[in-house]
DRENPA-3360 file (N, C-alpha, C; in nm, 2 decimals, always signed):
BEGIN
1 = XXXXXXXX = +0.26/-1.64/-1.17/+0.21/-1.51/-1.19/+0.18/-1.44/-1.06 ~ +0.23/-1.32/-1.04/+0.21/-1.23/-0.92/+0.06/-1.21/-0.94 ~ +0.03/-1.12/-0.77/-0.14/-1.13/-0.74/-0.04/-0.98/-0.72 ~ -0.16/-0.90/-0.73/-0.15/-0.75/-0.69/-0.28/-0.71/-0.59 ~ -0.26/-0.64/-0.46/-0.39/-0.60/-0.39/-0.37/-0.45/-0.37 ~ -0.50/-0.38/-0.37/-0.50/-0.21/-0.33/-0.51/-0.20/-0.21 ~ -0.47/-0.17/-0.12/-0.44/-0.14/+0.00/-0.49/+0.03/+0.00 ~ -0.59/+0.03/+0.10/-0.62/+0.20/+0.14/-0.58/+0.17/+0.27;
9 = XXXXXXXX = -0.49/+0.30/+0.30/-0.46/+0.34/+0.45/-0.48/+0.47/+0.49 ~ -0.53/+0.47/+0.60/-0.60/+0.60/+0.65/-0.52/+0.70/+0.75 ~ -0.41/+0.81/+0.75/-0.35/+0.84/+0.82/-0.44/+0.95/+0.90 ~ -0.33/+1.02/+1.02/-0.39/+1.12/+1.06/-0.26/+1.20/+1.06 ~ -0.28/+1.30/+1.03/-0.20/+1.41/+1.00/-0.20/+1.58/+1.01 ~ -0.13/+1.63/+1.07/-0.17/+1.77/+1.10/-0.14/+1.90/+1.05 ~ -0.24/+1.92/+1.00/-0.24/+2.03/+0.86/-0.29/+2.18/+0.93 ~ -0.18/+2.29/+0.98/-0.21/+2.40/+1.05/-0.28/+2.42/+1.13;
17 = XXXXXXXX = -0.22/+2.26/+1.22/-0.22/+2.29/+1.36/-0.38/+2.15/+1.40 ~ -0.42/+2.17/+1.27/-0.54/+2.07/+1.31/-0.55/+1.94/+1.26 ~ -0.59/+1.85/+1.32/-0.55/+1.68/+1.28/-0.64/+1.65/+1.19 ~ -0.61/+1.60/+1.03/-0.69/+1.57/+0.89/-0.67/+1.43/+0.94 ~ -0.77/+1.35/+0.85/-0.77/+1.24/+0.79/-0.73/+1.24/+0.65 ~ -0.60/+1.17/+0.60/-0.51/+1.10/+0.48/-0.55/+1.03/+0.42 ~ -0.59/+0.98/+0.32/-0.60/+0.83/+0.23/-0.49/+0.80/+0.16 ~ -0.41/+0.75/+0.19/-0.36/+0.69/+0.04/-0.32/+0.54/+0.01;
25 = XXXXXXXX = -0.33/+0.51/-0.09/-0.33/+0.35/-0.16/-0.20/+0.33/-0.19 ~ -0.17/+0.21/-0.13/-0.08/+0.10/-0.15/-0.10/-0.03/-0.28 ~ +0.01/-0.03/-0.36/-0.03/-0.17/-0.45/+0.06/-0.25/-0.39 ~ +0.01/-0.40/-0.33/+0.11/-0.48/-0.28/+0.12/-0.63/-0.34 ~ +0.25/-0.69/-0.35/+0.22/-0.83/-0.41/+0.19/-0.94/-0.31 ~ +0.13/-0.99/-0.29/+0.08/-1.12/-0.22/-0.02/-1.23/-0.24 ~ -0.05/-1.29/-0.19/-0.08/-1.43/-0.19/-0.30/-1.37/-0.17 ~ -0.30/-1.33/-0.07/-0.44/-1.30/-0.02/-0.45/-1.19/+0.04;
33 = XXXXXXXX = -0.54/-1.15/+0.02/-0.66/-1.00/+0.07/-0.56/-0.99/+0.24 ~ -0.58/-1.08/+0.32/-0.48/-1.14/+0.49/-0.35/-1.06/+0.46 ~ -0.26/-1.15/+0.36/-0.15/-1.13/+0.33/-0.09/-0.95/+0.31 ~ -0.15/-0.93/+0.21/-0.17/-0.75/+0.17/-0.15/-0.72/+0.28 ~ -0.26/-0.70/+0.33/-0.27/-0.59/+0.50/-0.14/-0.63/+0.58 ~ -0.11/-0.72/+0.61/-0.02/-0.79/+0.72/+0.10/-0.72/+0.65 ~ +0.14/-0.73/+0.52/+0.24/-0.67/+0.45/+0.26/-0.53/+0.45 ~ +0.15/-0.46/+0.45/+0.15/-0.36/+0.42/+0.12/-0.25/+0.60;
41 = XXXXXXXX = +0.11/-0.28/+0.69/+0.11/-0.29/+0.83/+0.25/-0.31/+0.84 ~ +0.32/-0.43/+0.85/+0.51/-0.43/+0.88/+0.57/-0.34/+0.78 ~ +0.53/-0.29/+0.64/+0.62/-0.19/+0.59/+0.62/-0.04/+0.67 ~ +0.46/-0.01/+0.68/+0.45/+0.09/+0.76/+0.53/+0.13/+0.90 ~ +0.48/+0.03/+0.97/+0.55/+0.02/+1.06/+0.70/+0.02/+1.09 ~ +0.79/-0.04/+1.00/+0.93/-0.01/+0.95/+0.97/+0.11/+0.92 ~ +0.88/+0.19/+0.86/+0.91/+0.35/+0.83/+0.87/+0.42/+0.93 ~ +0.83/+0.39/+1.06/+0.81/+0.43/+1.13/+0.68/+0.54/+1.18;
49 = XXXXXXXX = +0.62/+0.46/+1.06/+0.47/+0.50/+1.06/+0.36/+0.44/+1.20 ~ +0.32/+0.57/+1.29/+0.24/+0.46/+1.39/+0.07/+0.54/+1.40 ~ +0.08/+0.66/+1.30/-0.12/+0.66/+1.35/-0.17/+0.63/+1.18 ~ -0.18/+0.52/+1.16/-0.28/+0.49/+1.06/-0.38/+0.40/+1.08 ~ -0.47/+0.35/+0.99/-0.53/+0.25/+0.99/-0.57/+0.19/+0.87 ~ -0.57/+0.09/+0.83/-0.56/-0.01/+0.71/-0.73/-0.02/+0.71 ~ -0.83/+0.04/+0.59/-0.94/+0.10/+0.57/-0.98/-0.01/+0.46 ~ -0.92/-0.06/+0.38/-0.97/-0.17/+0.27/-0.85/-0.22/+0.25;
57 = XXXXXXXX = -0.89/-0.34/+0.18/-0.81/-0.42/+0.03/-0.87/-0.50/-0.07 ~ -0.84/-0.50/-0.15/-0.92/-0.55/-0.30/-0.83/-0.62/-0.36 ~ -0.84/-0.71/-0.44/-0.76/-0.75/-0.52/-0.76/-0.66/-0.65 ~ -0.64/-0.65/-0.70/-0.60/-0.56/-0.81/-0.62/-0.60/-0.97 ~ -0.68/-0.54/-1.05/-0.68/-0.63/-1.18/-0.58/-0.57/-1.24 ~ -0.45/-0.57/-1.21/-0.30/-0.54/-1.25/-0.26/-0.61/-1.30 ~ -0.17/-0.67/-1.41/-0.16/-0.79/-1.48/-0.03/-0.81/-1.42 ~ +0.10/-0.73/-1.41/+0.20/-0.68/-1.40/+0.30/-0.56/-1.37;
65 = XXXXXXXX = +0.37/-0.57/-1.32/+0.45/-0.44/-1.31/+0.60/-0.41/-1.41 ~ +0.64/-0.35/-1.48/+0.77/-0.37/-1.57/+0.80/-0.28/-1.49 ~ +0.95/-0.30/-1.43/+1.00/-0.21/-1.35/+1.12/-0.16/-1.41 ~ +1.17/-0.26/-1.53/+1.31/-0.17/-1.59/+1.29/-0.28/-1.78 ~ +1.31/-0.18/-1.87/+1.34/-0.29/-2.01/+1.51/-0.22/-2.02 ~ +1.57/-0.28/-2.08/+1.68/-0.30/-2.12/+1.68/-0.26/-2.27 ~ +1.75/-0.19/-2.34/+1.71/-0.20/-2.51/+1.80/-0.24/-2.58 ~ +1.79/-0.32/-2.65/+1.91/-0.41/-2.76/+1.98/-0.32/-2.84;
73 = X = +2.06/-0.38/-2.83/+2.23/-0.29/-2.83/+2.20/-0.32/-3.02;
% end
């Protein structure tokens, strides 16, 4: 059974000219609270994301994710 963690990341971003502070949450699948961040840090960083900061993680009470059903023919 998959683990799901909430990941908050804190960007900085410039909204008419002046630098805001961003939140937004990530749901990531992994093993531990460790794992999440480290995950979710190399995605960022792959998109070429470099002023954030990883602000929390929690474990998720997500049971699942259904990402496609199929419907019988």
């Amino acid at each position: 059974m998959a683990q799901y963690f909430n990941v908050k990341v804190q960007f900085t971003v410039e909204v008419n000219g002046k630098l805001k502070k961003q939140s937004v949450n990530y749901l990531v699948d992994a093993m531990s609270v460790t794992e999440a961040e480290a995950k979710t840090v190399e995605y960022l960083t792959s998109q070429g994301e470099n002023e954030f900061e990883v602000k929390a993680a929690s474990e998720s009470k997500i049971a699942g994710i259904i990402l496609h059903v199929e419907e019988a023919e």
